[in-house]
C-alpha positions in Angstrom: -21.9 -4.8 -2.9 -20.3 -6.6 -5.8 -17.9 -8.7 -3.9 -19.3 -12.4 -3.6 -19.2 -13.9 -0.5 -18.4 -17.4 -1.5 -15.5 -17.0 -4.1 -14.4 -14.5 -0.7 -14.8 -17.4 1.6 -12.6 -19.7 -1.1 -9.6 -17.7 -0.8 -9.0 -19.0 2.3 -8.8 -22.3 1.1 -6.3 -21.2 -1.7 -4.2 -19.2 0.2 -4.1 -21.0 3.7 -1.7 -18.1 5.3 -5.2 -16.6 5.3 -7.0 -17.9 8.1 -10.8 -15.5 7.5 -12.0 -12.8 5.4 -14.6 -10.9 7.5 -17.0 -9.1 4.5 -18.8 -5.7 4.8 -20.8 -4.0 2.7 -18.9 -1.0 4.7 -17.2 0.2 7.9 -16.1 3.1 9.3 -12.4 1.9 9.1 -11.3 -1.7 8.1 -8.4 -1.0 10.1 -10.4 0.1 13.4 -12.4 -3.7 13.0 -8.9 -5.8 12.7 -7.6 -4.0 16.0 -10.6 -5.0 17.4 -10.4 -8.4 16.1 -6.9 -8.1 17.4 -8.0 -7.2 20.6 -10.1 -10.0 20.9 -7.5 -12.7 20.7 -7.8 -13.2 16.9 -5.6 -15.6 15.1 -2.9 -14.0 12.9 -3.8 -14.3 8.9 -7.1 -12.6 10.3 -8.5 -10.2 7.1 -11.2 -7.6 7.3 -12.5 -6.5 3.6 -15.0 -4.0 3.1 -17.0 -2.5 0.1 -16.9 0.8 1.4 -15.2 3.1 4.1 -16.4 6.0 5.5 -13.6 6.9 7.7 -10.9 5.4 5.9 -7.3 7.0 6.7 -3.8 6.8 5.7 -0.4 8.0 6.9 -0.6 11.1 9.0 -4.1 10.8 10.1 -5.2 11.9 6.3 -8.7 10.8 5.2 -8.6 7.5 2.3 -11.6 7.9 -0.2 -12.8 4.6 -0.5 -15.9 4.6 -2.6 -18.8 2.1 -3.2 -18.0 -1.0 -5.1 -14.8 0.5 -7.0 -11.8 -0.4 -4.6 -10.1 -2.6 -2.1 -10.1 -1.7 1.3 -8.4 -4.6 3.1 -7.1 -4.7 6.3 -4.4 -7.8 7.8 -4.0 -8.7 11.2 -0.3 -10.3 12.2 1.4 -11.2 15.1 5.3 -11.5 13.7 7.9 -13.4 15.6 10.4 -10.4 14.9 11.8 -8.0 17.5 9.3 -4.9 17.8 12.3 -3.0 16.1 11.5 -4.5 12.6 8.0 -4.3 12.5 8.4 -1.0 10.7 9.7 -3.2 8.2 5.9 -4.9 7.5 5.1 -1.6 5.2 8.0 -3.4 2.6 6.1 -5.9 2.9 2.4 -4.4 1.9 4.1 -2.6 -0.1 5.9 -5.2 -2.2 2.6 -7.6 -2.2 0.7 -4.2 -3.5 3.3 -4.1 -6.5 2.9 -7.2 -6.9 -0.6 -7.8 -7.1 -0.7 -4.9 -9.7 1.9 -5.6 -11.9 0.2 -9.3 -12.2 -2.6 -8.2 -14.0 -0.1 -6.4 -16.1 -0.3 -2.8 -15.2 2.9 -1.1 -14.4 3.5 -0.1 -11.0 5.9 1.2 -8.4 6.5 3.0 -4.8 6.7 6.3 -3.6 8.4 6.6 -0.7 7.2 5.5 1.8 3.8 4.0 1.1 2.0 5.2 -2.2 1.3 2.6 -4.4 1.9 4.7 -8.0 1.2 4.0 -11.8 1.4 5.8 -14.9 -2.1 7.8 -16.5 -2.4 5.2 -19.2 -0.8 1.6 -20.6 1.7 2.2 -23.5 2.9 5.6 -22.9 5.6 6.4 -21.2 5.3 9.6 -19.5 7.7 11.3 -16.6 7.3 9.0 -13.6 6.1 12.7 -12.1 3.3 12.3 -14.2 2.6 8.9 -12.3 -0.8 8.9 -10.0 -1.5 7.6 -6.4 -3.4 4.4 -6.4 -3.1 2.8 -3.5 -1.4 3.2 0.3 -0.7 1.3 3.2 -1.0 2.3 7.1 0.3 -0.2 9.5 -0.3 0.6 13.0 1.5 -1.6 15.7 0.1 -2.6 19.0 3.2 -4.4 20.8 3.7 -6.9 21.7 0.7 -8.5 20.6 -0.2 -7.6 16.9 -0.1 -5.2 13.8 -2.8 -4.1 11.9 -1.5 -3.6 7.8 -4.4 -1.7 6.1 -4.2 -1.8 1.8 -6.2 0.1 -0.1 -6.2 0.2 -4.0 -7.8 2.1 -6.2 -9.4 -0.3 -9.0 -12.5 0.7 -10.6 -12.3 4.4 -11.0 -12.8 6.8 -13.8 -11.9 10.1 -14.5 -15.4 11.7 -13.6 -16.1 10.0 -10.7 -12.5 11.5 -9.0 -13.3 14.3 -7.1 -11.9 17.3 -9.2 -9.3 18.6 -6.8 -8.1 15.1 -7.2 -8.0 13.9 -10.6 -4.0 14.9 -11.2 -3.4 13.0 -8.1 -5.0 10.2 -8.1 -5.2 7.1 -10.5 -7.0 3.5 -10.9 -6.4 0.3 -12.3 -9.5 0.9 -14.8 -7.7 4.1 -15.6 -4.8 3.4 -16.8 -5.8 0.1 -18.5 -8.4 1.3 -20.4 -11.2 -1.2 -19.2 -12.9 -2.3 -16.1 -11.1 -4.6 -13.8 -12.2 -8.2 -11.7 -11.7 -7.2 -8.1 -11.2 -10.7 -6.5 -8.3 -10.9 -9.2 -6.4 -8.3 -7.3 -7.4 -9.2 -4.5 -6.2 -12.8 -4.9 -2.8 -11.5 -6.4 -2.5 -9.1 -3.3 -3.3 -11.9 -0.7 -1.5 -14.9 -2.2 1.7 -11.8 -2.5 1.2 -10.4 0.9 1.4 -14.0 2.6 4.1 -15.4 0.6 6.5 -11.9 1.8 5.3 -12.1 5.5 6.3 -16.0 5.9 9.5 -14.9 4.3 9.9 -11.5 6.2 9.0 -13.7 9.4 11.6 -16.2 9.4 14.0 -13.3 9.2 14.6 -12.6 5.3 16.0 -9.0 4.3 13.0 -7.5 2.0 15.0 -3.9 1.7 16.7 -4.6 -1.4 13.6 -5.8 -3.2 11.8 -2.3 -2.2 14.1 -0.1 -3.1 14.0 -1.7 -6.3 10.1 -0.8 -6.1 10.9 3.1 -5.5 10.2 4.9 -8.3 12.1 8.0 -7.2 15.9 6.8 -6.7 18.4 8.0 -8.3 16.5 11.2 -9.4 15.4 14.8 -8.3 13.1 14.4 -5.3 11.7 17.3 -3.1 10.5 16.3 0.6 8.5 18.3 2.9 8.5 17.8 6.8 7.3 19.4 9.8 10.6 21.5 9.7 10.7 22.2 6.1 11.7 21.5 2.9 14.5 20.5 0.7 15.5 19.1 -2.2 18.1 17.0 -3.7 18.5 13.3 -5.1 17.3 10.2 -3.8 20.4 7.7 -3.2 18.6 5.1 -1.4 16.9 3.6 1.6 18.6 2.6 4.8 18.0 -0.7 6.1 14.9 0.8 8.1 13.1 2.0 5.1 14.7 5.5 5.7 15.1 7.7 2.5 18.8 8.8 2.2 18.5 11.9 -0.4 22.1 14.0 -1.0 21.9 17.8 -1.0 23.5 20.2 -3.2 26.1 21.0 -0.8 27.0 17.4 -1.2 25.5 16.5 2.2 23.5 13.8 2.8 20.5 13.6 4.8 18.0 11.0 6.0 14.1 11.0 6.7 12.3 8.2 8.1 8.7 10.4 7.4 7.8 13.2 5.1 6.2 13.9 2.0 8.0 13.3 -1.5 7.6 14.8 -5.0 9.6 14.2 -8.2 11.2 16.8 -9.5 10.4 16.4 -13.4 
């Protein structure tokens, strides 16, 4: 494990949202450890970071590969002030401090509805945002009325050959597309400092829906999205106040989703 204990332990002192960072070399699920920290009557501002996962997961119960000493796997423990109703709302909120923390150690980065963290294959081209690669995601699971756990995993230290092959047109890393390896702790420090700055904001009762949609990659353009009852495709309009995708049909119709699975279509 690369991660160093101590310059861990002194993000807590610069970002004081953050109240402990719990290291492991690795768990089955840093998300499984912050509900049971939750569970336990743990403070909000309550982090669990890990080297490794072995049963990391994302949205729909899929698997997260979360390898050795080459990503953040970060889970956040909350207990918001907000009616139940907005908590769905807390994935702008990972989402935006996930941008964030990117884009401040100057990679380009963006959304995919509702929770992929995307950037481009490499720095200085610019090819079709379809061309774009999964390098992060967010789960939030909610336990009302007590607490939420908001798991963030990036990829950041990844090459080409170490991608399993069936995924190396799907998934991307910082290292990747920058061309050269990349300080962990500095996005994780970007991602923290972002993450607690949003949720104090989100918390007193700002509106964070603007500033995702502006993080979507795929508005305004050709989307296809898949769901349990099929597919269809059309363009992306926007987002509803809930974080539902509002896409318009080629009938002119326009239809919402609040879960699915979207591509770009060119």
């Amino acid at each position: 494990m690369d991660w160093d204990p101590e310059e861990v332990r002194r993000l807590t002192e610069e970002i004081p949202w953050i109240r402990e960072i719990y290291l492991y070399p690795e768990v089955g699920s840093t998300n499984d450890v912050a509900r049971d920290l939750g569970d336990m009557g743990a403070p909000e501002g309550v982090a669990v970071l890990a080297d490794a996962q072995t049963r990391g997961r994302g949205r729909a119960g899929r698997s997260w590969w979360t390898p050795p000493g080459h990503a953040i796997a970060l889970s956040l423990l909350v207990r918001p002030r907000r009616p139940v109703a907005d908590w769905p709302q807390l994935g702008m909120v990972a989402g935006l401090a996930a941008v964030e923390a990117v884009r401040g150690i100057g990679c380009p980065a963006g959304l995919k509805w509702p929770n992929d963290l995307m950037i481009p294959p490499v720095i200085g081209e610019v090819p079709s945002l379809a061309a774009w690669r999964k390098a992060g995601g967010i789960l939030v699971e909610s336990f009302p009325p007590a607490f939420a756990v908001i798991g963030i995993g990036i990829n950041v230290n990844i090459w080409p050959e170490e991608i399993p092959p069936d995924l190396r047109e799907i998934l991307g890393s910082l290292s990747q597309t920058l061309g050269l390896p990349i300080p962990r702790l500095a996005v994780l420090k970007g991602l923290l400092r972002a993450f607690a700055s949003l949720y104090l904001e989100w918390n007193a009762g700002a509106r964070l829906v603007e500033r995702w949609a502006a993080a979507l990659i795929m508005l305004g353009r050709p989307v296809r999205v898949l769901t349990p009852e099929g597919a269809c495709e059309g363009i992306a309009e926007g987002v509803d106040e809930g974080g539902g995708l509002r896409v318009r049909l080629p009938d002119g119709r326009e239809q919402r989703f609040h879960a699915g699975e979207v591509s770009l279509r060119g």
